[in-house]
C-alpha positions as CSV (number, residue, x, y, z in Angstrom):
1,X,22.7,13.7,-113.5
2,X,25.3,10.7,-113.8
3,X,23.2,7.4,-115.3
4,X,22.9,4.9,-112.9
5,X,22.8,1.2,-114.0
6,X,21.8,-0.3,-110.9
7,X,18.8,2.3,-110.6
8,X,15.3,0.9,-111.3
9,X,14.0,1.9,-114.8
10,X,10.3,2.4,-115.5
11,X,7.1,1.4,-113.5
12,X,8.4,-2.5,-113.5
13,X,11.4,-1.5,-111.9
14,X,10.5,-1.3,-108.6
15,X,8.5,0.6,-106.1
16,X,6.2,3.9,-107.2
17,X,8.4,6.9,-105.6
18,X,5.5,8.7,-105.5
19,X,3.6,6.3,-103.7
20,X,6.4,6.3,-101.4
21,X,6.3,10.3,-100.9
22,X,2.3,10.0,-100.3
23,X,2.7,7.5,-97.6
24,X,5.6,9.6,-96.2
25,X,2.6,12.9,-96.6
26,X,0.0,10.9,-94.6
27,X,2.5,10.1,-92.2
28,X,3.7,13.8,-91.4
29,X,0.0,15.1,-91.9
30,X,-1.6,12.8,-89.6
31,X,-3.1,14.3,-86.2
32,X,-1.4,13.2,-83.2
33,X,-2.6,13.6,-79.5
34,X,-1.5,17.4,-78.9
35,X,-1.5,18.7,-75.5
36,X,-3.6,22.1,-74.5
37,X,-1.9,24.8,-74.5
38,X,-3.9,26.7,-72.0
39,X,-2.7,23.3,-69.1
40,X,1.1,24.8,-68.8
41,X,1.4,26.3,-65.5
42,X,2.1,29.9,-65.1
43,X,5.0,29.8,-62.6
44,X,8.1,30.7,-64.4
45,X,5.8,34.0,-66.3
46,X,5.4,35.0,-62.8
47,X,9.2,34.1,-61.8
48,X,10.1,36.4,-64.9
49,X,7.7,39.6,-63.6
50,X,8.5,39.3,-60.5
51,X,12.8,39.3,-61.4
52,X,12.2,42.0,-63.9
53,X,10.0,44.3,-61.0
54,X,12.9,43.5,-58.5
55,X,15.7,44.5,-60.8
56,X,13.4,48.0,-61.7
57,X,13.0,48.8,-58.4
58,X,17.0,47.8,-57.6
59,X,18.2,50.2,-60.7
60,X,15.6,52.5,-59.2
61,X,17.0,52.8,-55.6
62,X,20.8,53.0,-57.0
63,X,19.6,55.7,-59.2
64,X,17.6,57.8,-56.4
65,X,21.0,57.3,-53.7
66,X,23.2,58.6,-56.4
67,X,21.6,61.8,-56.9
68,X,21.0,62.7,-54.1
């Protein structure tokens, strides 16, 4: 690495950086409010089953009218 004179040297240079990086940890790490998972709705999972049954029994019906 290139030597940088305006960089702080030693402990009376300046801030810690690893005190910086701990309060940085404790911010990431701390727990938040999270919202339950088991609260979301179930409307578009049945949207999707109900699309992919309808495009079965569509695929189904073309199949059955073009052999016989």
């Amino acid at each position: 690495m290139a030597h940088n004179p305006h960089a702080p040297q030693g402990p009376a240079g300046g801030q810690d950086p690893a005190g910086s990086t701990q309060m940085f940890r404790a911010f990431v790490d701390e727990e938040g409010p999270r919202p339950p998972a088991a609260t979301q709705s179930s409307g578009p999972r049945v949207g999707l089953i109900v699309g992919i049954v309808a495009a079965v029994a569509v695929i189904a019906a073309v199949v059955w009218f073009a052999l016989s």
